[in-house]
Structure formats: structure tokens, C-alpha cells
C-alpha positions in Angstrom: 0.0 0.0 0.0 3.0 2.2 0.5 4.4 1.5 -2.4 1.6 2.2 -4.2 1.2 5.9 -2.9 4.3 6.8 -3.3 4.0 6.0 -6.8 1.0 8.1 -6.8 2.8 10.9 -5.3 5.7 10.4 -8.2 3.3 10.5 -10.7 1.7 13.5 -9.8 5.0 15.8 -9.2 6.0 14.6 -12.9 3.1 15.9 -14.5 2.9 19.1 -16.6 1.7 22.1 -14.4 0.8 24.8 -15.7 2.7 27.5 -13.3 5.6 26.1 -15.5 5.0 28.8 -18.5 4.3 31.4 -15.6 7.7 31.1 -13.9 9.7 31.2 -16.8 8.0 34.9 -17.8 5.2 33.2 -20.3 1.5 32.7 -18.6 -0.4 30.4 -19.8 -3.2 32.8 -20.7 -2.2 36.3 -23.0 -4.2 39.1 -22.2 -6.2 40.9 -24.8 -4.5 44.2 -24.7 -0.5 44.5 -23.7 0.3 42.0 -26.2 1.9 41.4 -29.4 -0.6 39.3 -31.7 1.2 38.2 -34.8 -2.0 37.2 -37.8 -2.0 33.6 -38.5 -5.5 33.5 -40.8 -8.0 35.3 -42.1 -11.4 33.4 -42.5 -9.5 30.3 -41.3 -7.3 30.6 -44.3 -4.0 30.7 -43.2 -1.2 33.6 -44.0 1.4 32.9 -45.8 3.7 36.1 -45.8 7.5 36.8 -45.8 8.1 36.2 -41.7 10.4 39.8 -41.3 7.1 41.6 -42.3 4.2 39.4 -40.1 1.0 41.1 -39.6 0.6 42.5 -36.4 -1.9 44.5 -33.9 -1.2 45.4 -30.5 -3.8 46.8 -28.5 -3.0 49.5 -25.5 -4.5 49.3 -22.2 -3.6 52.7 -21.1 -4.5 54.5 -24.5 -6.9 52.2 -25.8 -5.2 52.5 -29.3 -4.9 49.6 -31.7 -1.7 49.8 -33.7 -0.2 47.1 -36.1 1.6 46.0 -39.5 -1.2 45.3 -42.4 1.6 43.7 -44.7 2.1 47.0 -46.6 0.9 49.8 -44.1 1.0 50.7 -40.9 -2.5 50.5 -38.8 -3.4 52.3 -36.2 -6.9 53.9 -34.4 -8.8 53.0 -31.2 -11.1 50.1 -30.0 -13.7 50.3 -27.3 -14.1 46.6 -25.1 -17.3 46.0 -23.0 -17.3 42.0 -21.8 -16.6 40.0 -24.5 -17.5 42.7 -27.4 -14.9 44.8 -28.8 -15.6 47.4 -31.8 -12.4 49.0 -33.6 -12.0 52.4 -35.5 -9.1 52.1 -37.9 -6.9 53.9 -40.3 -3.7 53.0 -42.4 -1.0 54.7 -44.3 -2.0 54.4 -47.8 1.3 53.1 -49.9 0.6 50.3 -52.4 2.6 47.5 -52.2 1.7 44.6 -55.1 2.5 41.7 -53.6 0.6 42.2 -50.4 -2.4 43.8 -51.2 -4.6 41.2 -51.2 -4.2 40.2 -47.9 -4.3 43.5 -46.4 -7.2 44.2 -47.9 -9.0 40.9 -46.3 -7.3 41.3 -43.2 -8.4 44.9 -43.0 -12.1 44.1 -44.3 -12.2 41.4 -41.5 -10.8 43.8 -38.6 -13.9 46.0 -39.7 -16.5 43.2 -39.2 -15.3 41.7 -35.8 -17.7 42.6 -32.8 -16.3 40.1 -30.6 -13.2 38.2 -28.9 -12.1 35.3 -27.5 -8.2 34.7 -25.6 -7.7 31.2 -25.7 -4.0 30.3 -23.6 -1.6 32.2 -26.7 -4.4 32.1 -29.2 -6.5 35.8 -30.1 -9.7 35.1 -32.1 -11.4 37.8 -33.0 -15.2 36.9 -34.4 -18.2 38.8 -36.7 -21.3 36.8 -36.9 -20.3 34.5 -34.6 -17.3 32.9 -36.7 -13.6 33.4 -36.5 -12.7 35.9 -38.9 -9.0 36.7 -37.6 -7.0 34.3 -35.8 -3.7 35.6 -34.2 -1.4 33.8 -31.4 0.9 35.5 -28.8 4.2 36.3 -30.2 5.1 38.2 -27.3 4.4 41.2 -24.3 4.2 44.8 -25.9 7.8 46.8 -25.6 6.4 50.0 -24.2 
């Protein structure tokens, strides 16, 4: 019977906690705003872009100003949170770039249809209509 709880007890310090990310500086959870989401799809298709120029927001507690990287121009504007529902107001620098267009169009189009959000551990999904639109995951905290 011994035996068999200190087996037990060696089984359950082995497994995976998840204060683990937490002590070495990543939580488990990302919080909405503070943090740098890097795009990973649009309409659950997923981005495929040259990785030195990802596409990026980064939302501001303190200002409550959205800025980013639309994969030619730079975003930036305010959002307004209440619960679960977040509503942005947007504006980009208006340079055309050939390659990338297309995708900052959609991404941009999608960014104007989102109403709410959803933080899953490192993964930002942004919704309109009750379907991901915008998927993004935690690249990292926001340098201020």
C-alpha cells in the first residue's frame, strides 16, 4: 500500500503544471491588450507572408489604441471593449505595395467586421457573426 502511494505521489509531481510557462515569464493565458498578436488567418485561411514583415496588432490598455503592420501599411486607431465585445476604428497609411495587397485588404475588411473576442492560452480570435474571422497567437508582451 506504500508502495503504491508513493508511486502516486511520483506520478503527480511529474506531471505538466501549468505555473511552469508562468515562472519562466510566459502565462499560460495572453491578455487581450499589452500583447503582441502576430495574424496567423484570415477566414480560417491561413497567412502565408515573408516572416520579417508578419502582420501584427497590438492593443493598449492605457491609450486604448490599436496599432499594427497590415503587410504593406502601418495600422493604427482606437477600440472600445465592454465584456466580451470589442468594436475597432481604424486607419492606415496608404502606400501600395503589389504583392501584399490582397491580404491587407481581407485582413483589414475582416478587422472591420469583428464585434467580438475570444483569448484562448496564446491564441487571439477575434469573431463577426459568430465565426472566426481573424485568428492571431501571442508572439510576445508589448515593448512600451
Amino acid at each position: 500500500m506504500r508502495s503504491l502511494l508513493l508511486l502516486f505521489l511520483l506520478i503527480m509531481a511529474c506531471r505538466p503544471s501549468n505555473k511552469i510557462g508562468e515562472i519562466v515569464g510566459v502565462p499560460k493565458e495572453r491578455s487581450l491588450e499589452n500583447t503582441h498578436w502576430v495574424l496567423d488567418e484570415i477566414n480560417e485561411s491561413p497567412i502565408t507572408i515573408n516572416d520579417t514583415n508578419k502582420l501584427f496588432i497590438e492593443l493598449n490598455t492605457v491609450t486604448k489604441i490599436i496599432s499594427g503592420f497590415c503587410g504593406c501599411n502601418q495600422l493604427s486607431g482606437s477600440y472600445h471593449i465592454t465584456g466580451n465585445k470589442i468594436k475597432f476604428s481604424t486607419a492606415t497609411t496608404r502606400m501600395f505595395c503589389q504583392q501584399t495587397m490582397e491580404v491587407e485588404t481581407s485582413f483589414l475588411q475582416a478587422l472591420a467586421m469583428v464585434n467580438t473576442y475570444e483569448v484562448k492560452e496564446q491564441d487571439l480570435l477575434l469573431k463577426g457573426e459568430n465565426k472566426i474571422v481573424l485568428k492571431f497567437h501571442a508572439e510576445s508582451a508589448m515593448k512600451n
